[in-house]
C-alpha positions in Angstrom: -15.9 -6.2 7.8 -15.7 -4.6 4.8 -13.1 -1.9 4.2 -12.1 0.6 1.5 -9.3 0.7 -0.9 -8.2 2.6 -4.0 -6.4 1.3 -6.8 -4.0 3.8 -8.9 -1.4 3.3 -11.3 1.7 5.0 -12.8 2.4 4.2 -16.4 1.0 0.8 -15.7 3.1 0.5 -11.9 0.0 -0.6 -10.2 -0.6 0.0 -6.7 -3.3 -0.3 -3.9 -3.8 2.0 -1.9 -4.9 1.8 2.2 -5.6 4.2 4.8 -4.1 3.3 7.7 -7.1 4.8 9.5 -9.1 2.7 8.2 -7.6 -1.1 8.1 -6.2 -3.1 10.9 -2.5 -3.8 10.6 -1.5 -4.4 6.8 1.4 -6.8 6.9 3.4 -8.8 4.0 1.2 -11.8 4.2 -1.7 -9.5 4.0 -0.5 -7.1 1.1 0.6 -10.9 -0.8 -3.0 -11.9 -0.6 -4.2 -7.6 -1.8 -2.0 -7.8 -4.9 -2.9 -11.4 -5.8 -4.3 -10.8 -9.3 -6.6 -13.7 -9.2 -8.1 -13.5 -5.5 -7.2 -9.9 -4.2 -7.5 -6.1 -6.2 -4.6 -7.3 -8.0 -1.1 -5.1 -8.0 2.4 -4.5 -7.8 2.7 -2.9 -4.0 0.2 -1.9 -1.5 0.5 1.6 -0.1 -0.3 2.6 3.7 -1.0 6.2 4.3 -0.5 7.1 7.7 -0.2 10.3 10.1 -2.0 13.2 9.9 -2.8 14.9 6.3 -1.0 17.4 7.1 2.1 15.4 7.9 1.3 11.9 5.8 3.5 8.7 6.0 3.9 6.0 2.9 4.7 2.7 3.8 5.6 0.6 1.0 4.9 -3.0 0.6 5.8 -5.2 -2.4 3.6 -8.5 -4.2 6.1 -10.8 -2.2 5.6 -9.0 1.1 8.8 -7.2 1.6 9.0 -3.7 2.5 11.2 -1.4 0.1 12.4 1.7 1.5 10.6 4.1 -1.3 8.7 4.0 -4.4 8.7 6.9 -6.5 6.1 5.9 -8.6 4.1 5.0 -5.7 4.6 8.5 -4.3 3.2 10.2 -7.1 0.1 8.1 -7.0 -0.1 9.2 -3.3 0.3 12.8 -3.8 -2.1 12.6 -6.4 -4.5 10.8 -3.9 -4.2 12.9 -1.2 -3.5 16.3 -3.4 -7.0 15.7 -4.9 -8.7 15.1 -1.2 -7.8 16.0 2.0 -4.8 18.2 0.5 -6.7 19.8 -2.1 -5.7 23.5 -1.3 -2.0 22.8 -1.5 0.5 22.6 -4.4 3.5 21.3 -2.3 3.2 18.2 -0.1 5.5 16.9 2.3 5.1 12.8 2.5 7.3 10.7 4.9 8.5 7.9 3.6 11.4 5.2 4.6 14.2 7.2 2.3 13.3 10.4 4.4 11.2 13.4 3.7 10.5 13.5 0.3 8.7 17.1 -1.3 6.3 16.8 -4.0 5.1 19.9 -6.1 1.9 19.2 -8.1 0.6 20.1 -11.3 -3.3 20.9 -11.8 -5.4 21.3 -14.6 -7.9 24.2 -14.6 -10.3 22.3 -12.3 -7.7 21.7 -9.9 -7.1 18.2 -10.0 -3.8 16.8 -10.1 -2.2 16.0 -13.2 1.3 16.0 -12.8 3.6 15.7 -9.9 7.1 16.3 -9.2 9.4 15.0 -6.8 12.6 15.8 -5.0 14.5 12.2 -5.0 17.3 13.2 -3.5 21.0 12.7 -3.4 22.2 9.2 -4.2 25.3 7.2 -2.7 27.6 5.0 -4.6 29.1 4.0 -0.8 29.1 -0.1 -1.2 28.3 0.1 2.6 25.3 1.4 2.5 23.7 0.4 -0.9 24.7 -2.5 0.5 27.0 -4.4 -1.8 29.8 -6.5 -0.9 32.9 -4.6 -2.8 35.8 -2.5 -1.0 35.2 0.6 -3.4 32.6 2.1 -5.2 31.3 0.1 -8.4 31.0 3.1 -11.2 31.2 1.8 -14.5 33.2 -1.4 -13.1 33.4 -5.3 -14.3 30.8 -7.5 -12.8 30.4 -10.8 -13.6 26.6 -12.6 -13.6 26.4 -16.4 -14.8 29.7 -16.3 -16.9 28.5 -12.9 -18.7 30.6 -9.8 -17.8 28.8 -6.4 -17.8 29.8 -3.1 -16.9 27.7 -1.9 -13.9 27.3 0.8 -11.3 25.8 0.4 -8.0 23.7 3.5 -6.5 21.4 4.2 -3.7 18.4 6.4 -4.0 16.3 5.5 -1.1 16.6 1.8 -2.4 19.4 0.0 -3.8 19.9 -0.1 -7.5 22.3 -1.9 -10.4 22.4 -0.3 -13.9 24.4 -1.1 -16.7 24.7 0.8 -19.9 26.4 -2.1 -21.3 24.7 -3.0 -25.2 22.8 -6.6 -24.3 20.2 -8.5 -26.5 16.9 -8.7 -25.1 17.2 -12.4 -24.6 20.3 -11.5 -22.1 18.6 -9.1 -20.7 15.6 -11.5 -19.4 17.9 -14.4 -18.6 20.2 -11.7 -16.4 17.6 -9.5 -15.0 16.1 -12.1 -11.9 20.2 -13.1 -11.7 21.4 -9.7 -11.3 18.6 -9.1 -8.6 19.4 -11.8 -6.6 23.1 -11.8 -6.7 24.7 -12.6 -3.7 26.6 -9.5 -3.5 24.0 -7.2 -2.9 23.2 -8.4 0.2 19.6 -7.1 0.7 19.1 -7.7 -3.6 18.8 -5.0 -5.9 17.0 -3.5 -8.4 18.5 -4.5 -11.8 18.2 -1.7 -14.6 19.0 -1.9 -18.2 19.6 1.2 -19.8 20.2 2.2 -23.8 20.8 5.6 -24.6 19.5 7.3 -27.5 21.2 10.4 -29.2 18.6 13.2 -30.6 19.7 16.5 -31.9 17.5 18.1 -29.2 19.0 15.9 -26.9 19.7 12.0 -25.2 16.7 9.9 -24.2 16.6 6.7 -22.4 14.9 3.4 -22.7 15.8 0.7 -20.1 14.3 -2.1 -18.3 13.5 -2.8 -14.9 13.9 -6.0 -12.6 12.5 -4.8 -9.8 13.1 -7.0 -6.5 9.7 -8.4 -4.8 8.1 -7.7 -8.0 9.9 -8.6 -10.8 9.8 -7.4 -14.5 7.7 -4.0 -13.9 5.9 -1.9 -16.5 7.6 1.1 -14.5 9.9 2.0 -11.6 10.7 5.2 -10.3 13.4 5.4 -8.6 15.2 3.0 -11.3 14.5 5.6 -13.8 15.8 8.2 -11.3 18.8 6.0 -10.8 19.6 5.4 -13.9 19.8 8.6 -15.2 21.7 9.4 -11.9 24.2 6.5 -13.0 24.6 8.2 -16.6 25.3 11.9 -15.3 28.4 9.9 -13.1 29.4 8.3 -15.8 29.7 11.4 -18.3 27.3 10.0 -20.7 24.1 12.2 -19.8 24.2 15.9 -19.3 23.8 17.5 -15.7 20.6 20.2 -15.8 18.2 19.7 -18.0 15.1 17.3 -18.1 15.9 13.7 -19.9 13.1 11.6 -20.9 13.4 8.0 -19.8 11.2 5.8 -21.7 10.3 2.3 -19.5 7.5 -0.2 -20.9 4.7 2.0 -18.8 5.7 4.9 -20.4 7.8 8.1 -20.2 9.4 9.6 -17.3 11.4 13.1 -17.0 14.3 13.3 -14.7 16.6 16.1 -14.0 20.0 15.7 -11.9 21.0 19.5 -10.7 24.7 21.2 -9.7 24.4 19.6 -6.2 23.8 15.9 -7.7 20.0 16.3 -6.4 17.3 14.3 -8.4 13.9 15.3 -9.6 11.3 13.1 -11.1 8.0 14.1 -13.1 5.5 12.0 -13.6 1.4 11.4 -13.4 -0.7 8.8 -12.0 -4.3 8.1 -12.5 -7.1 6.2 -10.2 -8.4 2.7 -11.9 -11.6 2.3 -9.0 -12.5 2.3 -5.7 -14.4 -0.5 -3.9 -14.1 -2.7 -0.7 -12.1 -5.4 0.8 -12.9 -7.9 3.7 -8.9 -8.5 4.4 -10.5 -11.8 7.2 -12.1 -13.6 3.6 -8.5 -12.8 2.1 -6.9 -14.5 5.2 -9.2 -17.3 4.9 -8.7 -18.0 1.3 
């Protein structure tokens, strides 16, 4: 049984991407064996698409077979899937995801294919209950200890749980903490770890950080870490509320904007790497 896939990626975030349609249940053991680099496509996260175009789910699963509530990177490779296919007459999707109803708005180039999409993150929460982290007030800014090394760190939801710290580290640190910060036993269901430097420009701040991202590790890009970091700066006072900030991550650039109302945007692109087939029963097998 041979089945189709597509591989895309997001300033090197690499995904595969299955239509529910098509494949027999995709589970974690099964999307371990897709992203395995040596015996499967190869990838960060597989991506089931789901429901009707119209009204299209994305289910997220990770290298290590656990299910993150959203991936903003992944999103934009799946509205550019789907805006350049079934959807190809619309400029505003509506995809379902496990953070909620998420909008994107997409850019096209003169022969209408997608080039750029835009995406309504949200609102984030800094409530310890429901990031979750194990702390009886909101951690903005506050002490955190990781392996004897005390950082300053703020804890934020958007769609998934996030840690960022704005505190000045050496790289070396910053590899040694990153896995440790993840998997620290106050954030109950992990975290994504970001490490953040900002950069003052006469035309404005940008932002470089790093991403630990939990079930995959040190990623080229993350999404919603950008999103949250910048989100983590505008509370903080150290980033500006309205306009656009670039965020620079190994992949590549993102833009994110944070409005009045504390509402996210992200803009970014993907791009298709190939097409082809998969038996999933020879992965199982192998």
């Amino acid at each position: 049984m041979r089945l189709p896939f597509v591989k895309m990626q997001a300033l090197g975030n690499d995904f595969a991407i299955i239509d529910a349609d098509l494949w027999p249940v995709v589970d974690g053991p099964l999307a371990r064996r897709l992203c395995d680099r040596h015996r499967g496509i190869g990838a960060d996260g597989v991506l089931v698409v789901d429901g009707s175009p119209r009204q299209p789910r994305m289910r997220v699963i990770n290298a290590d077979g656990s299910q993150p509530e959203m991936c903003g990177n992944g999103l934009c490779c799946v509205a550019k899937w789907l805006g350049d296919g079934p959807l190809r007459a619309s400029d505003t999707l509506q995809i379902s995801t496990g953070a909620g109803l998420l909008r994107c708005d997409l850019g096209r180039d003169e022969h209408g294919k997608v080039v750029q999409v835009t995406v309504n993150m949200g609102q984030p929460t800094f409530d310890p209950r429901l990031i979750p982290v194990l702390a009886e007030a909101p951690l903005v800014c506050a002490p955190f200890e990781i392996d004897g090394v005390i950082i300053e760190l703020t804890a934020l939801a958007i769609g998934n749980p996030h840690a960022v710290t704005f505190s000045p580290l050496s790289a070396e640190l910053v590899r040694r903490l990153g896995p440790l910060l993840s998997a620290h036993p106050r954030f109950t269901a992990q975290v994504n770890a970001e490490f953040a430097r900002i950069v003052a420009h006469p035309a404005g701040p940008t932002v470089e950080v790093a991403v630990f991202e939990r079930g995959c590790g040190w990623t080229q890009a993350c999404g919603t870490g950008a999103t949250a970091t910048i989100l983590a700066g505008v509370r903080l006072g150290l980033l500006p509320q309205g306009p656009e900030i670039p965020i620079q991550l190994p992949g590549g650039w993102l833009h994110i904007a944070v409005n009045a109302a504390g509402e996210a945007t992200m803009r970014g692109s993907a791009t298709y790497v190939f097409e082809g087939f998969m038996d999933p029963h020879a992965l199982i097998v192998a």
